[in-house]
C-alpha positions as CSV (number, residue, x, y, z in Angstrom):
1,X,53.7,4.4,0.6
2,X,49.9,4.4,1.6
3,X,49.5,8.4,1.8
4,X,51.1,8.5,-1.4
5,X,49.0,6.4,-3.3
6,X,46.0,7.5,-1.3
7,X,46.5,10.7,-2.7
8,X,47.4,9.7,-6.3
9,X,44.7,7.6,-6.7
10,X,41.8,9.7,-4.6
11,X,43.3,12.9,-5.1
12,X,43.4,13.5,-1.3
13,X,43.7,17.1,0.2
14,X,45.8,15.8,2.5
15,X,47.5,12.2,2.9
16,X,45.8,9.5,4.5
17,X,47.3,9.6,7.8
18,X,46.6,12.7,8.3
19,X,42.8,13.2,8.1
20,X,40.5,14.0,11.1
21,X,37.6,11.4,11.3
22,X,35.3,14.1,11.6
23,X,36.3,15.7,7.8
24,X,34.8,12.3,6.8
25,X,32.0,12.0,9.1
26,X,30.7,15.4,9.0
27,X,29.8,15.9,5.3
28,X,27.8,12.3,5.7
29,X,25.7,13.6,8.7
30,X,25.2,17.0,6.5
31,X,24.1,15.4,3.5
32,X,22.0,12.5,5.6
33,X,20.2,15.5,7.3
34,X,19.6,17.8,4.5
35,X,17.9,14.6,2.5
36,X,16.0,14.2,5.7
37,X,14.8,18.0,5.4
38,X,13.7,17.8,1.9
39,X,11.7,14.2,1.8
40,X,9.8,16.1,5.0
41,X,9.5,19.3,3.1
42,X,8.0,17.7,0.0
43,X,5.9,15.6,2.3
44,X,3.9,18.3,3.5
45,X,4.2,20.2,0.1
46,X,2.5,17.1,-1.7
47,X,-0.4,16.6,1.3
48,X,-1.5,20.5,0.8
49,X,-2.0,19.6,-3.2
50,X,-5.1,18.1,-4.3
51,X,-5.3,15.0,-6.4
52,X,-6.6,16.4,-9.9
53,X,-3.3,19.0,-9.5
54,X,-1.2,16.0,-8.8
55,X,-2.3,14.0,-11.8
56,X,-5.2,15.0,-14.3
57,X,-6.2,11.6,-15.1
58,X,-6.6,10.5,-11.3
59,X,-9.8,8.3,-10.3
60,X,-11.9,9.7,-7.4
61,X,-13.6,7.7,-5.3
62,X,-17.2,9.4,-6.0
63,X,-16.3,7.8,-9.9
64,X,-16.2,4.2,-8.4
65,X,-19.0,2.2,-8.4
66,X,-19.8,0.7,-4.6
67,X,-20.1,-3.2,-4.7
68,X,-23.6,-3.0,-4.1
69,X,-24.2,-0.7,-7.2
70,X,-22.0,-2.7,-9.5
71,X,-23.5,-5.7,-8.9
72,X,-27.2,-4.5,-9.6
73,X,-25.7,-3.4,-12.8
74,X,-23.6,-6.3,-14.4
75,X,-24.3,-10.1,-14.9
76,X,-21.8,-11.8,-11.8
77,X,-20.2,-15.0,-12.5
78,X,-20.9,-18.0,-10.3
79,X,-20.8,-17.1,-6.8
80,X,-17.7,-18.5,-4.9
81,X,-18.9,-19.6,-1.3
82,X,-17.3,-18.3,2.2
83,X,-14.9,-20.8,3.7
84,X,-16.7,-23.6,6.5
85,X,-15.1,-21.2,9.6
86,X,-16.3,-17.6,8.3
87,X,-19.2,-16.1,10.0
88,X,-20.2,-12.9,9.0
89,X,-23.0,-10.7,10.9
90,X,-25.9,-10.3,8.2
91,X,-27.2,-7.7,10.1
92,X,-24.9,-5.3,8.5
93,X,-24.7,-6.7,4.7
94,X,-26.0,-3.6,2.9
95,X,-24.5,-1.2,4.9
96,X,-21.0,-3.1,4.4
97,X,-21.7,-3.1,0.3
98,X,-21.9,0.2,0.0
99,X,-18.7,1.0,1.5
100,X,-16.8,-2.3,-0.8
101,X,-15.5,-1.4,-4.5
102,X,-13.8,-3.3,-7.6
103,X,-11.0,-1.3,-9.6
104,X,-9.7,-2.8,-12.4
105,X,-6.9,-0.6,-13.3
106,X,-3.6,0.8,-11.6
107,X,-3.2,1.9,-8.5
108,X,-1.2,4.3,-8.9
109,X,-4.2,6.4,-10.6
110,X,-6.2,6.1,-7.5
111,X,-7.0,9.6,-5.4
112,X,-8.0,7.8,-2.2
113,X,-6.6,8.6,1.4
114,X,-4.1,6.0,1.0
115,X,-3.4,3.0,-1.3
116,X,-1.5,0.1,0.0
117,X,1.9,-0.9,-1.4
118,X,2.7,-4.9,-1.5
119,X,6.3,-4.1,-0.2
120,X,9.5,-6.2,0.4
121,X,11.0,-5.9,3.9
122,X,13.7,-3.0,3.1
123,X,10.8,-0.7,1.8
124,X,13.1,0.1,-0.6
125,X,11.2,-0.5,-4.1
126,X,11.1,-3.5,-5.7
127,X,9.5,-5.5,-8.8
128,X,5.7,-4.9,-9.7
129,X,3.2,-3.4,-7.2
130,X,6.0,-1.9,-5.2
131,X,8.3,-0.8,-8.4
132,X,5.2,1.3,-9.8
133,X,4.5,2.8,-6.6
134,X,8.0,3.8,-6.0
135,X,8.3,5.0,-9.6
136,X,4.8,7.2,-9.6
137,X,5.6,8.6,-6.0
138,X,9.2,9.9,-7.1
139,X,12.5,9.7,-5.4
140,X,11.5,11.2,-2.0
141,X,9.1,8.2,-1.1
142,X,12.5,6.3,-0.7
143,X,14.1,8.8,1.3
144,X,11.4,8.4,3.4
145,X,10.8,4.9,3.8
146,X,14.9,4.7,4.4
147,X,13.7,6.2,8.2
148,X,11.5,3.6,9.0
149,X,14.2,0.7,9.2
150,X,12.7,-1.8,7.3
151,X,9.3,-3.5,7.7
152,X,8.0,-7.4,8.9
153,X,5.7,-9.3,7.3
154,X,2.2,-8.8,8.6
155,X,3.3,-5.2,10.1
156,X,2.3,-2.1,8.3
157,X,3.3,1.3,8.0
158,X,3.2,5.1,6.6
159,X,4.3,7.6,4.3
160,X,3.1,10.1,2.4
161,X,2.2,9.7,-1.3
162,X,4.3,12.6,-2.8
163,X,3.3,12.7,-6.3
164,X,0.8,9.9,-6.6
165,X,-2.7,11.2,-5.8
166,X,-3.3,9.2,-2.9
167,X,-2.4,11.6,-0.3
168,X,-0.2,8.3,1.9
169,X,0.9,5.0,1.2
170,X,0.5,2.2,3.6
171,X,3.3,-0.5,2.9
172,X,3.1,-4.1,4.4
173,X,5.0,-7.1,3.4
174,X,3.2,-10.1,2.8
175,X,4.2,-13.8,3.8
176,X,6.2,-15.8,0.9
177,X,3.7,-18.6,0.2
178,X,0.0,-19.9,1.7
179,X,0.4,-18.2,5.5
180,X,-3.5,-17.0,5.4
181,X,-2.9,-15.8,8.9
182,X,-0.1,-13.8,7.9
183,X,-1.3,-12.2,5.0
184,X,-4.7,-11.4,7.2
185,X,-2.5,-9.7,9.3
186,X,-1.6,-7.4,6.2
187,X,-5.1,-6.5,5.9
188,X,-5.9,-5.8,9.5
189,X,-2.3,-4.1,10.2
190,X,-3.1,-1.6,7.3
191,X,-7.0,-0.9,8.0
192,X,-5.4,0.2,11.5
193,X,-3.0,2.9,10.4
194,X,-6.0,4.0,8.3
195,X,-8.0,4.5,11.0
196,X,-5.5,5.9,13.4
197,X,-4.7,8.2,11.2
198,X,-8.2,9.5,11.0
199,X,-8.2,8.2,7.1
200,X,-11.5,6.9,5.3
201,X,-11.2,5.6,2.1
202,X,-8.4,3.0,0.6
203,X,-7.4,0.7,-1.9
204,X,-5.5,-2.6,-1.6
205,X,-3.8,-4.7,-4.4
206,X,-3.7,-8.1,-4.4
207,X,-1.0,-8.7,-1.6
208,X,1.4,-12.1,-1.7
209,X,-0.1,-13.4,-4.8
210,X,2.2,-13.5,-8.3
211,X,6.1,-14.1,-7.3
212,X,5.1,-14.7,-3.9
213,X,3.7,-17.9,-4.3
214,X,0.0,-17.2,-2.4
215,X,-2.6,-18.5,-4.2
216,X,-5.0,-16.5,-6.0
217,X,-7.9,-17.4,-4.4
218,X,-6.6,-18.4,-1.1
219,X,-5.8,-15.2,-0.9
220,X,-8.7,-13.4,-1.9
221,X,-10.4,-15.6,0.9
222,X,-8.1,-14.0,3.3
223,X,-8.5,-10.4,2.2
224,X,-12.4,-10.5,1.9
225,X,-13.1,-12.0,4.9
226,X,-10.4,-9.6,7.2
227,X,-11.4,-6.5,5.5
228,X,-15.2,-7.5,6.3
229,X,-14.8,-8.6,9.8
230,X,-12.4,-5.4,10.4
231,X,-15.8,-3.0,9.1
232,X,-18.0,-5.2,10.7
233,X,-16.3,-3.3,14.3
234,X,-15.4,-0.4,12.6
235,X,-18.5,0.2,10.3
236,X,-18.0,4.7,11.3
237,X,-14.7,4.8,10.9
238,X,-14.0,3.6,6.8
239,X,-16.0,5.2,4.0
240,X,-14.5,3.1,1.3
241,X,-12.1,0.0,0.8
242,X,-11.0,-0.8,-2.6
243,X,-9.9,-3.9,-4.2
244,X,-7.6,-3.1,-6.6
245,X,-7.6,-5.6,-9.4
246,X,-5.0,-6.1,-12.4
247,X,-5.4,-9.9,-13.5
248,X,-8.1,-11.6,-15.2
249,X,-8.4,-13.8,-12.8
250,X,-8.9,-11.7,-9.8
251,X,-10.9,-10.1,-11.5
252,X,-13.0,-13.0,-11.6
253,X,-12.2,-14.6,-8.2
254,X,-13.4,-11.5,-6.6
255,X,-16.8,-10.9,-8.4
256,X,-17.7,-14.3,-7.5
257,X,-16.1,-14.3,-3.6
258,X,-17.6,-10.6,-2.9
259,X,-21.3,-12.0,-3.5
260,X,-20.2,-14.6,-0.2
261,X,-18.4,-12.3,2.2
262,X,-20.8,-8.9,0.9
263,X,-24.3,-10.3,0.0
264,X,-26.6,-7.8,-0.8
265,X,-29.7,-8.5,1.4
266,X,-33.3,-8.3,-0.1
């Protein structure tokens, strides 16, 4: 009764009973390795393309103003003061400025080494950040990111950028709510890859803020004072880190924080 319905319903080649576990297997192992082939082949198609082929309207890094140039050239709101534990080494605060940037604008349009995605942990696509991301990149980014079996929050990891002009994309997965350890993590995790992968200039969004439930400024704290501390030892290593900015009032939180945790020295 089974093999006959089997093969009414699925239109078996043969009845039910009668198939070899490999027939089944075999096609899934084919069709999981030839995906594996092409995300790989369009990996390395995509990194030997520059940016302006990729996308015409792409931002270059040279076209961004350095924190130190932008503030010399617009009136800064109120400064917003460093948190009571920060300590920063003043020795380096011009050096440092130069090598900070403000975008206000998608990140998706940025041609930088790598931009960060604010990821879930399946690194599958999701809602905001990581839905544009995903959907600029094209299919291929989630054929890759289904090899690297998921991703904890704090952790961060690599892929390449496909059709967005970044040449790779760095996802981490931020904490659900005010861990500022956690989300420093993010920042420090993803400066790492950059670095170990002999990359020099990125941008991050605002990571853990929105549906996450981080506030906006806690969390601008928590980037601005990681990402400086991390160039503080690793001053060589990064040409540029970009804060990527969307909101109104990030865009305000971090023209008034970036004057405490960057100060331009006289």
């Amino acid at each position: 009764m089974l093999s006959k319905c089997s093969n009414k319903i699925f239109k078996l080649r043969y009845p039910i009973t009668k198939l070899n576990i490999a027939d089944v297997i075999y096609p899934i192992i084919v069709n999981f390795q030839k995906n594996m082939a092409s995300w790989e082949v369009e990996k390395d198609k995509y990194l030997r393309i520059n940016a302006e082929t990729k996308r015409k309207n792409c931002v270059k890094v040279e076209d961004i103003l350095t924190w130190k140039s932008l503030s010399e050239s617009i009136k800064l709101p109120e400064p917003i003061a460093m948190k009571e534990n920060c300590a920063i080494n003043i020795s380096k605060n011009n050096i440092l400025a130069e090598k900070i940037s403000i975008f206000e604008g998608n990140i998706t349009n940025l041609a930088v080494d790598a931009i960060v995605n604010a990821a879930n942990s399946s690194l599958l696509g999701g809602g905001g950040v990581d839905g544009a991301i995903h959907g600029a990149a094209g299919p291929f980014l989630k054929e890759e990111c289904r090899t690297l079996g998921g991703c904890q929050v704090g952790e961060a990891k690599i892929t390449g950028g496909y059709q967005l002009p970044s040449r790779y994309v760095i996802h981490t997965v931020g904490p659900k709510g005010e861990y500022p350890e956690k989300l420093k993590k993010c920042y420090r995790n993803s400066l790492e890859v950059l670095v170990s992968k002999k990359l020099r200039t990125i941008a991050f969004p605002c990571i853990s803020t929105g549906i996450y439930g981080f506030p906006n400024l806690s969390a601008a704290h928590a980037a601005t004072y990681q990402v400086r501390k991390y160039l503080e030892d690793n001053t060589d290593q990064i040409d540029r880190v970009i804060f990527c900015l969307f909101m109104d009032e990030d865009k305000k939180i971090y023209k008034g924080i970036l004057q405490s945790y960057f100060p331009i020295s006289n």
